[in-house]
C-alpha atoms as one frame of an Amber mdcrd trajectory, in Angstrom:
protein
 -19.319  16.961  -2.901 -22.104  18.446  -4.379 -22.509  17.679  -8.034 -26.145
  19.438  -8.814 -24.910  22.855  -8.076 -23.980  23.918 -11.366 -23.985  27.449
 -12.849 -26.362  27.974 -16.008 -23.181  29.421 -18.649 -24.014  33.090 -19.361
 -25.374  34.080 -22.458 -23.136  35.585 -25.603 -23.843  37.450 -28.920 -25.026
  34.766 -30.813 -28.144  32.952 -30.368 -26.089  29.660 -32.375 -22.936  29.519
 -29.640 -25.475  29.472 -26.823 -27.678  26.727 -27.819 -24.397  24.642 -28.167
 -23.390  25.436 -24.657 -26.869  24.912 -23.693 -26.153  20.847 -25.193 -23.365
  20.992 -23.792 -24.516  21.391 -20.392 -27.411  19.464 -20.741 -24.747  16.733
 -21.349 -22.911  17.809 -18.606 -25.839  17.778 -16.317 -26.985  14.278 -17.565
 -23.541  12.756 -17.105 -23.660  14.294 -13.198 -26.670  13.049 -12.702 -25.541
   9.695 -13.404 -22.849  10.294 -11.353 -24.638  10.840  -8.243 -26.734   7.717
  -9.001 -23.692   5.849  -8.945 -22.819   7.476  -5.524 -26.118   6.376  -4.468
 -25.830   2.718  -5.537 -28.982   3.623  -7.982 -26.593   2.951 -11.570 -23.490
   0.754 -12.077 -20.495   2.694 -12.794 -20.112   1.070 -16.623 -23.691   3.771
 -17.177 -20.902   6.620 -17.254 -19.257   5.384 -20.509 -21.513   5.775 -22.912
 -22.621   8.799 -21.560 -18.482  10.258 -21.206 -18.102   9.544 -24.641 -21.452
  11.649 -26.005 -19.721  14.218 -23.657 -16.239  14.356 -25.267 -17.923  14.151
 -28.948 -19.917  17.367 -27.823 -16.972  19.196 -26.554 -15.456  18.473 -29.662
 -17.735  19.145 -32.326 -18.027  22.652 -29.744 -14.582  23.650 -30.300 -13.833
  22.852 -33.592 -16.838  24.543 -34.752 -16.283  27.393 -32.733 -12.271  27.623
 -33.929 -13.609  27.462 -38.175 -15.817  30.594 -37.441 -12.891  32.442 -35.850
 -10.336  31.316 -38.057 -13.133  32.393 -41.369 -13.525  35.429 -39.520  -9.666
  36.363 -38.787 -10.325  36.543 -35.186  -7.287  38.128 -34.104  -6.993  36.321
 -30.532  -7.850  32.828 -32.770  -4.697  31.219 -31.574  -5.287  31.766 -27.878
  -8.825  30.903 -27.668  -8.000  27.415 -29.597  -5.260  26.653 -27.335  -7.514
  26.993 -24.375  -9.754  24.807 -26.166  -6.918  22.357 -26.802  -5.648  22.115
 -23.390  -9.311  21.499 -21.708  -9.746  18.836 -24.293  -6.915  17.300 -23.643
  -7.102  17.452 -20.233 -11.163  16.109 -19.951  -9.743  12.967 -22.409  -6.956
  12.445 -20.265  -9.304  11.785 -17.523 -11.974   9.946 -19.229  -8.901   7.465
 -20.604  -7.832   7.312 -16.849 -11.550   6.212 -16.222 -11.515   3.882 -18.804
  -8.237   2.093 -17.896  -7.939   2.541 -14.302 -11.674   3.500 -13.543 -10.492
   6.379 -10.957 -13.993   7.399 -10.085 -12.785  10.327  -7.560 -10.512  11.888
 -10.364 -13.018  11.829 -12.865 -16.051  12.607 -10.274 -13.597  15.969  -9.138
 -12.681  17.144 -13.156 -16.837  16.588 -14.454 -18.629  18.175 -11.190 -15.730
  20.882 -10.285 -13.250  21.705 -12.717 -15.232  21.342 -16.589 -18.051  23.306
 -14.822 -16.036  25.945 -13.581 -13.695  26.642 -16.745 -16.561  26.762 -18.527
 -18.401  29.380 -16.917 -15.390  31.417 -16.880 -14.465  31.045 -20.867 -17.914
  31.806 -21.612 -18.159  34.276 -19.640 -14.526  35.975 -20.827 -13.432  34.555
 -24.160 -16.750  33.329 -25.645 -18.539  36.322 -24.926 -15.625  38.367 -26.945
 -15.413  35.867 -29.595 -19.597  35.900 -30.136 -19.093  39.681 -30.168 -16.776
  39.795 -32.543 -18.449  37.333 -34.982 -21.734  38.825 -34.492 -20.399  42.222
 -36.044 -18.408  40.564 -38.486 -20.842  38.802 -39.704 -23.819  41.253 -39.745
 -25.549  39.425 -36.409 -25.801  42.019 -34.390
């Protein structure tokens, strides 16, 4: 599996939600890099923690900023968008606590190379790019 092929996220309304995506992937892309130096024998596995956990704070800190603008700005979808966010969260902690415990490597290799890369294109590219629209006219941005 190829880990380095990752999509740059497309770019919204607002110059402030892109350069947190742009951490975010930056993040990403360290954390996959490390990855693949593990694959290679080049990094012990136990480099991924810290590195997991600077991930999850991000993605975080992303969402619950993201959710206060669109709540302050009555977003009307508000309540879909943060229960996407809520499920992926949920679902990228339930693997990194399976990696912790259990340290399934191929689970957490799949979710952090394949599946996190891949929603996040897509919401960026669908539900982020609304959202940024919305908050850029809302709040004078545009």
């Amino acid at each position: 599996m190829d880990c380095n092929r990752i999509a740059d996220l497309p770019e919204v309304a607002l110059a402030e939600m892109n350069a947190v995506h742009q951490e975010e992937m930056r993040l990403l892309r360290e954390f996959i890099a490390t990855l693949e130096a593990c694959d290679h024998g080049h990094e012990s596995r136990d480099a991924l923690d810290p590195l997991l956990g600077a991930l999850l704070d991000h993605l975080q800190a992303h969402f619950r900023g993201e959710e206060a603008r669109m709540e302050a700005a009555a977003f009307p979808p508000y309540a879909v968008h943060k229960a996407e966010h809520d499920r992926v969260l949920a679902e990228a902690r339930a693997v990194a606590e399976a990696w912790l415990r259990f340290r399934d490597y191929d689970t957490l290799r799949r979710y952090f190379c394949e599946m996190l890369p891949r929603w996040m294109f897509d919401h960026v590219a669908t539900m982020d790019r609304v959202t940024a629209a919305y908050l850029a006219e809302r709040e004078g941005l545009e």
